[in-house]
DOKE-222869 format. One line per field, with one value per residue (C-alpha): x, y, z; chain; residue number from 1; residue in one letter. Coordinates in Angstrom, 1 decimal. Example, Ala and Ser with C-alpha at 12.3 -4.5 7.8 and 13.67 -1.06 7.14 Angstrom:
BEGIN
c1 = 12.3|13.7
c2 = -4.5|-1.1
c3 = 7.8|7.1
ch = A|A
i = 1|2
aa = A|S
//
This chain:
BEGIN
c1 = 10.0|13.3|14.9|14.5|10.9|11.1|10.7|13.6|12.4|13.4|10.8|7.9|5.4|6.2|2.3|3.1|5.3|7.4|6.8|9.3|8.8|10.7|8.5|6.7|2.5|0.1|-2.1|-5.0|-3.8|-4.5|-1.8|-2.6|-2.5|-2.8|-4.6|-7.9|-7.6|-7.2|-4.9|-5.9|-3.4|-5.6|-8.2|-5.5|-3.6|-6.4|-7.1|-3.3|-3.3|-6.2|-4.8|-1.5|-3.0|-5.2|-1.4|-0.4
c2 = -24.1|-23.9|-22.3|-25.7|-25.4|-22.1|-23.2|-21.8|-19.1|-21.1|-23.6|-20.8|-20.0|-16.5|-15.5|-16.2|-13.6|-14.7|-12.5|-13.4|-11.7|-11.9|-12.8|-15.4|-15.1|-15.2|-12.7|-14.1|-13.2|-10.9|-8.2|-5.6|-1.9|-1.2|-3.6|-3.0|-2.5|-5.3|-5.2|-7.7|-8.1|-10.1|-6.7|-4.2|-6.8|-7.3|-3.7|-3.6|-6.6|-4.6|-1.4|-2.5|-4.8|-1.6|0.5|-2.4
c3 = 21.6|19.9|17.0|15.4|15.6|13.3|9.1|6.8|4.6|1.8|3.0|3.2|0.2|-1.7|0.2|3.5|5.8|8.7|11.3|14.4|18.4|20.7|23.1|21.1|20.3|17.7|15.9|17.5|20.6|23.2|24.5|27.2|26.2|30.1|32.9|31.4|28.3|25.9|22.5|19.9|17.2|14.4|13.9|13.2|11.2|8.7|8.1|7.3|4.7|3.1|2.9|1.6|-0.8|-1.8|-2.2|-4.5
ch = A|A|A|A|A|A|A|A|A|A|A|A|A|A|A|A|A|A|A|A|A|A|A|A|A|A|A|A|A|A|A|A|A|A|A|A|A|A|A|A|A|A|A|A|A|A|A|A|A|A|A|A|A|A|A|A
i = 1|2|3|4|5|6|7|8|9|10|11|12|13|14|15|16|17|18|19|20|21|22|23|24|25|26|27|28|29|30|31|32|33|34|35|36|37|38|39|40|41|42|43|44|45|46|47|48|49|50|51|52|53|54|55|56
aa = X|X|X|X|X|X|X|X|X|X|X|X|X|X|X|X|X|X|X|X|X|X|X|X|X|X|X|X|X|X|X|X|X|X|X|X|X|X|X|X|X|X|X|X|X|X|X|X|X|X|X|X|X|X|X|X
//
């Protein structure tokens, strides 16, 4: 995909965060801690919208 593909902030609701990596992905998706051992990015990235909105 291409930068193109990418929406302005501008164009982005106040609620949602941009989150940009450089090697693309999703936070349902699976990363590799080692080679058997599975990293999954949507768990620790609800516990993280909780605690912040907990700071807040």
């Amino acid at each position: 995909m291409s930068a193109a593909c990418v929406p302005h902030l501008s164009e982005l609701s106040q609620s949602i965060q941009l989150e940009l990596t450089t090697y693309g992905g999703h936070v349902g998706f699976i990363s590799w801690h080692s080679l058997l051992i599975p990293m999954y990015w949507l768990e620790p990235r609800i516990i993280q919208f909780f605690l912040a909105q907990i700071k807040n």
